[in-house]
FIFIZA-331184 format. One record per residue (C-alpha): x, y, z. Coordinates in steps of 0.02 Angstrom, whole numbers, plus 50000, padded with zeros to 5 digits. Last residue first. Layout:
N
XYZ;...
END
This chain:
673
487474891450064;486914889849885;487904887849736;488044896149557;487884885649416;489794886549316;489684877049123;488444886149033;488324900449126;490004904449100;489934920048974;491454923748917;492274943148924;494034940748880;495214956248881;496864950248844;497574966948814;496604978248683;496784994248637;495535008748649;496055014348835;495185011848994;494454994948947;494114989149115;492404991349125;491055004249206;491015016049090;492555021749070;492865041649010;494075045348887;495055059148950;495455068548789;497275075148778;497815090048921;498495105948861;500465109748862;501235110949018;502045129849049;504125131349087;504795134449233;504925149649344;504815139949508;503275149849558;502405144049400;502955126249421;502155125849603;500545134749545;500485119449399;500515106649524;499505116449623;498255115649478;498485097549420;497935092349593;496675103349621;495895095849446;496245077749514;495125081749683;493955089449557;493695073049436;493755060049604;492375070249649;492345069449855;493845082449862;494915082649998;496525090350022;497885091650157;499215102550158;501065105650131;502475118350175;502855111550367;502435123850481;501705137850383;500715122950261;500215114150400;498865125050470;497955121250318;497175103550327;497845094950488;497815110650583;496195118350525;495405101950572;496155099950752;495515118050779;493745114250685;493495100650800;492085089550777;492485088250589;494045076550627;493775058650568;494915059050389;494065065750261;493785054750083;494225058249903;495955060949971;497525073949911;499315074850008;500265090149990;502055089249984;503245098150115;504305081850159;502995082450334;501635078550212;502545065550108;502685055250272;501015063550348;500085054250196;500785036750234;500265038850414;498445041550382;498385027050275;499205016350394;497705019550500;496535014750395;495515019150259;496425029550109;495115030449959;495855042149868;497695041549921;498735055549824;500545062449868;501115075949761;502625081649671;502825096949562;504315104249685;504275119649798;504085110049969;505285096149907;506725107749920;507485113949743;509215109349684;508615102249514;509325086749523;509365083849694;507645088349720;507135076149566;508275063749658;507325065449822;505715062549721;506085047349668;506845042349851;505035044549907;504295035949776;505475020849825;505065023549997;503125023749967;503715004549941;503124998950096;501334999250016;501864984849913;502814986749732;503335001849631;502075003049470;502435014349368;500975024749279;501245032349102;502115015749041;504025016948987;504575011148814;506045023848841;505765033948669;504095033248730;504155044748903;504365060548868;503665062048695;502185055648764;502325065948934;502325080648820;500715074848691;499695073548853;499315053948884;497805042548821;498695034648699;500185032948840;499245015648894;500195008948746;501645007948859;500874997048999;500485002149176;498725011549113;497904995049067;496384995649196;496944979449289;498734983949334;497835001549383;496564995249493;497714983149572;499224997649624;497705006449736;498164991649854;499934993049873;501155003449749;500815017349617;501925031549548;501155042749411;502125051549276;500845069549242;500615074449064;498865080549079;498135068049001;499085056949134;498365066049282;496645064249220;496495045449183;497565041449343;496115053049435;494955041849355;495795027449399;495855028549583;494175036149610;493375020749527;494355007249613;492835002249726;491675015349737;491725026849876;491335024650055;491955005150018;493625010450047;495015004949947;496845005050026;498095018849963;499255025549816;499445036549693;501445044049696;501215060149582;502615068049463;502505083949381;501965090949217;503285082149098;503635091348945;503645105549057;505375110649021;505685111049170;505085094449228;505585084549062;507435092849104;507475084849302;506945068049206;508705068549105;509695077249253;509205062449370;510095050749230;510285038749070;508155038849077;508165020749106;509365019649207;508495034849316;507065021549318;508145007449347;508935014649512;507395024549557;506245008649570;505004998849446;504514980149438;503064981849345;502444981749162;500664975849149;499564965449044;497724962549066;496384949949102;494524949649118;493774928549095;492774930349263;493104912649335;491754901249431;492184886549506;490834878749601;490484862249485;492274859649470;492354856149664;494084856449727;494574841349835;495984834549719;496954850949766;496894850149942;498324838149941;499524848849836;499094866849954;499434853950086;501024852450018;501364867049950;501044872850166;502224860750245;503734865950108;503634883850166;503714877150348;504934868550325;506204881850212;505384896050341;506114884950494;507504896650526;506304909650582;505674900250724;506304910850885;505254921850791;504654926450985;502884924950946;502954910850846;503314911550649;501884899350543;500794886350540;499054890350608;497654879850519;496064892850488;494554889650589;494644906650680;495844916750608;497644921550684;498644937650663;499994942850774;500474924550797;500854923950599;500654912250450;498934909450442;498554893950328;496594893750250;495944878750149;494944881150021;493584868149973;492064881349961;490794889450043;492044887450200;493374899450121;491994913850094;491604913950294;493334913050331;493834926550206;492574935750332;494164941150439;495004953150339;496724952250280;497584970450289;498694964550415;499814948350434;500104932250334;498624923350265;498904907350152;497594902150052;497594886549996;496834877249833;496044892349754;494764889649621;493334892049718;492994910349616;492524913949781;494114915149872;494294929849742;493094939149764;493334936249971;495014947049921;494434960849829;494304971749997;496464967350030;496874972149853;496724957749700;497434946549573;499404947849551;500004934649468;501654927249569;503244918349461;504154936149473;505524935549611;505674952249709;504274962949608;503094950149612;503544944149796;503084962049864;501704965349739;500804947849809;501094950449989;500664967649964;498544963649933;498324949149856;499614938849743;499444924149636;500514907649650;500474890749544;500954874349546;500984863149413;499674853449298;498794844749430;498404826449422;499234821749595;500824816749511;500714832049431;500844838649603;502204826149680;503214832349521;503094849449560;503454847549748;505294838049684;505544851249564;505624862849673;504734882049600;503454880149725;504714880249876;505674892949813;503834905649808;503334898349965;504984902450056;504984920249979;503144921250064;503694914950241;504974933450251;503874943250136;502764949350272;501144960650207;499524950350178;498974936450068;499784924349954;498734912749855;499004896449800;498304887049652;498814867949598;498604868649437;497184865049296;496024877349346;497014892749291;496804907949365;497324921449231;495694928249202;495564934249361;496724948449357;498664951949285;499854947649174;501584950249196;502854960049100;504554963249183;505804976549298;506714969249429;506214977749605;508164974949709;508584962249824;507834949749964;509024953250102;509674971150057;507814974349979;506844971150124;507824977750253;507894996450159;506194993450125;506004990150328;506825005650367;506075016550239;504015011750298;504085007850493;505745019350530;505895032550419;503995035250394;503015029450536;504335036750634;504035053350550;502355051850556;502375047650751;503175063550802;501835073150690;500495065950794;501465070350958;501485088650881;499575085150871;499455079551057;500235096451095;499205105251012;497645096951088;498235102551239;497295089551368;498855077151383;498695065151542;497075063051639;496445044551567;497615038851439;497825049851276;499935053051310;500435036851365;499495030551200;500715042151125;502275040851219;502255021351180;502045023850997;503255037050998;504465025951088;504335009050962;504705021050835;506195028450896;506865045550966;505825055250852;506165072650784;504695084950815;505525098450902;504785111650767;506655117650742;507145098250727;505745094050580;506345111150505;508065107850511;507935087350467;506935094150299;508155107750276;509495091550262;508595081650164;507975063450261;509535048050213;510475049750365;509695058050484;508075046850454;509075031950464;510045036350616;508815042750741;509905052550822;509845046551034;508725045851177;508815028951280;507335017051215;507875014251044;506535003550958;506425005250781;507955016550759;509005002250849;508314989750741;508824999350584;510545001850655;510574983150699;510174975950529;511214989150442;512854982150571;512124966450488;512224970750319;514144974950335;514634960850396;513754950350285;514364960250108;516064958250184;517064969250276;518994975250203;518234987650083;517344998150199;515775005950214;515075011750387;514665029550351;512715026650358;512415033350161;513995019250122;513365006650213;511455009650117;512495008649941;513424993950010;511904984550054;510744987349912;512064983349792;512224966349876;510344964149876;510354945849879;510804938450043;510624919850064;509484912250175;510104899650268;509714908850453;511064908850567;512264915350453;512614932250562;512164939650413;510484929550372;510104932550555;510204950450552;509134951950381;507894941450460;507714951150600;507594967550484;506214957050398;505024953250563;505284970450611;504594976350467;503044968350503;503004974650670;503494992150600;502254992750478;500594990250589;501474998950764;501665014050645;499975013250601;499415012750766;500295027650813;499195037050692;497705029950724;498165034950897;498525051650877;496975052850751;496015048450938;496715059951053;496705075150938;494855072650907;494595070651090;495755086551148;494585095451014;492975090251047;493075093951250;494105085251390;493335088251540;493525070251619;491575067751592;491745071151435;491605088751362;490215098451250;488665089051329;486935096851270;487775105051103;488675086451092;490485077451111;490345058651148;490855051351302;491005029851302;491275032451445;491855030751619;492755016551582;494285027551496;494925027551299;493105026151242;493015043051165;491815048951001;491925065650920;492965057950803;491735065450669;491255050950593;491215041050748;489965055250809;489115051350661;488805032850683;488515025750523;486815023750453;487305010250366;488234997350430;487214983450325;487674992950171;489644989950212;489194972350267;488504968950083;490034977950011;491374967950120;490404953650014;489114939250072;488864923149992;487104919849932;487554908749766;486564922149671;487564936049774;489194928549760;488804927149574;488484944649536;489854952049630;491254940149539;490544946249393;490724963949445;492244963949517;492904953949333;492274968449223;493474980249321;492915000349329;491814995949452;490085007949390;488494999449391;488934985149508;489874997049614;488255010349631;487104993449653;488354987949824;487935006149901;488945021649875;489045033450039;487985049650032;486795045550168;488205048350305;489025061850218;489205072550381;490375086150357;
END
């Protein structure tokens, strides 16, 4: 479907963000003439249909061929549907390339930290001995470092195995009927690092033209995308840097303060980050700040750099989602900016030289123009350094900090409390057991459970979709799950606090307030679909029911890249539908399209959804939620409470949490570039 002339423009976001501080920060970019991913969105526009459609291939020099009534195959003879196939397989495959190398960078660390060639102490103990005992290499006699580096190694292995073998972690921790249908289908992957190669082996010139068989080779990948790339670098991530702990943070603009030294993390790697965040907490750099005039040194998250690190250590504010980010930067109250990798878009240069910010990047795999590069070499033959080089960047963060124009800060005054930290282990704490949550499900005081997730897309309006299918879901007694990106909108909106259960069903209120629990929990980065994941494999466990007949969904509104795509397949290929406000590039093939939206269901148990509305995409979700129950014999859901609708501000719900709205004209002129 072409929907070219149907995408939002900057004046639909103004008018309806449901954030107070986007559109404030919107306002005075565009008075001080700094441009937004919004303004280069509009600039885009028309887009190119054929790219729309992935009816578009550039993956020889005899192109570019694009698929049209005059010319229905490329010059190679591959027509729409080998081309469409081609290219999702390697969106696909580059997604898990995109989590893998980061994870990568983490199971190395993990490895060295065992072998004690890296001083950084281990501290998810429990992490470790649970995950030795799922891989069958517990034993008392080896220590906590023995055994995490035998984990180091197995998850290495299943990232990169090049001779054939089980992939262990998936084997291991997957469901059993899940492994049997995944092996029956002859999908199982040998590694990650293989299915990447064997699928852009597979869409060079003259090699696959079946577009089925390119599409089991897109299945291949999800499964390495998600036991390998997403559950084998959380696994990683929390045996070296430990489990979520729960807590109360505040969250969005308002909570820059202009008297400290102000650094922001950026990006996906928590190896350099956990430096930064010891680093800022010395006493010795804290000192050498005030002695500078500041009043301390702060740290505030965007994108998963900033959930990873909140959820690990606390001490980081989490402010905004990789297309909020040049907001931010804008705001010219950051000192430094430190960009890891992914998800961290080049024009932060452009906003960064408006004002007195200096930009670190952190990685080899993803350097800026203009930006100073200190950081973990190509080889991470460096990775011991991370103390050094952590301590490098506070202090230049420290030095840049007498350089900051007051005259150009500008600070939307929005704020708002949020619960985070959560994971299975403290949830099912919480609760006092699987069996606990499994009885809210049948008894349909608790509709189902949906993990709401994904990167914002400017083809819809920022956050919008996001939290008004959270507002829906909720009044109709659904828990939600939310990590990465989509996580913000939700911090910022209210609805990951108790109170936020005002605007819950009655059932999911008597659920879920004896505990003090919020309506939506938030789980962390993007990585952290694992811990949804393993949510939902205790609910199966609990109640003895494969995935395929549970009340669980997978939901990314405004998915828009190719880690999206992957994310989805992961719940997809567990059996549970995943639901979008926006289609994936595949309407030039209606073979290719049938597969990824229905054809799946047979094979796998699940399909794919799209809705535009974000109201009718949560409707279909409530209602196969509720066809899934039926079938299962439980008990009905009682009727849904009120939405309250927003209008275009933060104040989802009729209490307050430090929402501020000042105005700051008297004190912050906008500047021109």
């Amino acid at each position: 479907m072409n929907r070219k002339s149907k995408f939002p423009n900057k004046r639909d976001v103004l008018e309806r963000t449901p954030d107070p501080a986007v559109r404030e920060m919107l306002l005075h970019m565009e008075q001080a003439g700094i441009e937004t991913p919004f303004d280069r969105f509009d600039a885009q526009k028309p887009h190119c249909g054929f790219g729309l459609s992935g009816t578009c291939c550039k993956n020889c020099h005899m192109g570019p061929c694009k698929i049209t009534a005059k010319s229905p195959k490329g010059v190679c003879g591959a027509d729409a549907h080998v081309i469409v196939a081609r290219n999702i397989l390697r969106w696909v495959a580059a997604g898990v390339g995109a989590h893998g190398a980061r994870g990568r960078e983490v199971m190395l660390a993990l490895k060295g930290a065992a072998e004690g060639n890296l001083d950084i102490p281990i501290l998810g103990p429990e992490k470790v001995l649970a995950t030795a005992k799922s891989f069958g290499i517990f034993s008392e006699e080896k220590t906590v470092e023995a055994m995490a580096g035998e984990i180091s190694m197995i998850l290495l292995e299943d990232l990169c195995r090049t001779l054939p073998g089980p992939h262990r972690t998936l084997e291991t921790l997957a469901p059993k009927e899940r492994v049997d249908v995944w092996r029956e289908l002859d999908i199982l992957p040998i590694g990650a690092y293989h299915e990447v190669f064997e699928a852009l082996h597979r869409t060079t010139t003259g090699t696959d033209g079946d577009w089925e068989n390119l599409m089991r080779q897109v299945l291949r990948c999800g499964l390495a995308f998600a036991w390998s790339s997403v559950a084998g670098s959380a696994i990683a991530m929390d045996c070296l840097y430990g489990m979520p702990k729960r807590s109360r943070i505040t969250t969005n603009l308002g909570v820059i303060q202009t008297g400290s030294v102000n650094v922001a993390v950026h990006g996906h790697s928590p190896v350099l980050v956990s430096a930064i965040v010891t680093a800022a907490r010395r006493t010795d750099l804290i000192a050498e700040a005030v002695s500078k005039g500041a009043e301390g040194i702060r740290l505030y998250g965007i994108c998963c750099s900033g959930h990873s690190a909140l959820a690990k250590f606390g001490d980081v504010h989490p402010l905004a989602s990789a297309v909020g980010a040049e907001l931010v930067l804008a705001t010219g109250a950051m000192d430094l900016w430190v960009a890891d990798v992914q998800d961290v878009f080049p024009g932060i240069m452009d906003v960064a030289a408006c004002f007195h910010t200096r930009v670190v990047t952190t990685s080899d795999s993803a350097r800026l123009p203009g930006a100073v590069h200190l950081g973990f070499d190509h080889h991470h033959s460096n990775l011991s350094e991370a103390d050094d080089l952590a301590e490098r960047i506070i202090r230049m963060a420290i030095d840049a900090f007498h350089q900051r124009d007051a005259g150009k800060v500008f600070i939307p005054q929005a704020r708002m409390d949020a619960e985070v930290g959560f994971s299975v282990e403290n949830v099912l704490a919480t609760f006092g057991g699987a069996a606990v949550l499994r009885e809210h499900l049948t008894s349909g005081r608790v509709r189902g459970i949906v993990n709401l997730v994904g990167c914002n897309n400017p083809k819809i309006v920022y956050e919008e979709a996001v939290v008004q299918v959270a507002q829906a879901l909720i009044a109709h007694d659904v828990i939600v799950l939310t990590n990465g990106c989509a996580a913000y909108a939700l911090l910022k909106t209210g609805y990951c606090l108790p109170e936020a259960l005002e605007e819950s069903g009655n059932g999911l209120r008597e659920a879920l307030t004896p505990h003090k629990l919020p309506p939506v929990w938030h789980m962390g980065e993007c990585l952290d679909n694992a811990r949804a994941t393993g949510m939902f494999r205790a609910v199966a466990e609990a109640t003895g029911e494969p995935f395929k007949n549970l009340p669980l969904a997978f939901s990314s509104p405004e998915w828009s890249n190719e880690k999206g795509v992957g994310a989805a397949l992961g719940f997809r290929l567990l059996g549970l539908n995943s639901y979008h406000c926006i289609e994936p590039p595949l309407s030039g093939s209606d073979k290719v399209s049938r597969f990824f939206y229905e054809d799946t269901h047979a094979l796998l148990g699940s399909v794919m959804v799209v809705e535009h509305d974000p109201h009718a995409l949560a409707a279909r979700i409530i209602a196969d939620l509720d066809a899934r129950r039926t079938a299962l014999g439980w008990q009905p859901s009682g009727p849904p409470t009120a939405i309250k609708q927003i209008h275009g501000h933060s104040e989802g719900h009729g209490h307050d949490h430090k929402h501020h709205h000042h105005d700051h004209s008297h004190s912050h002129k906008p500047h021109s570039h």
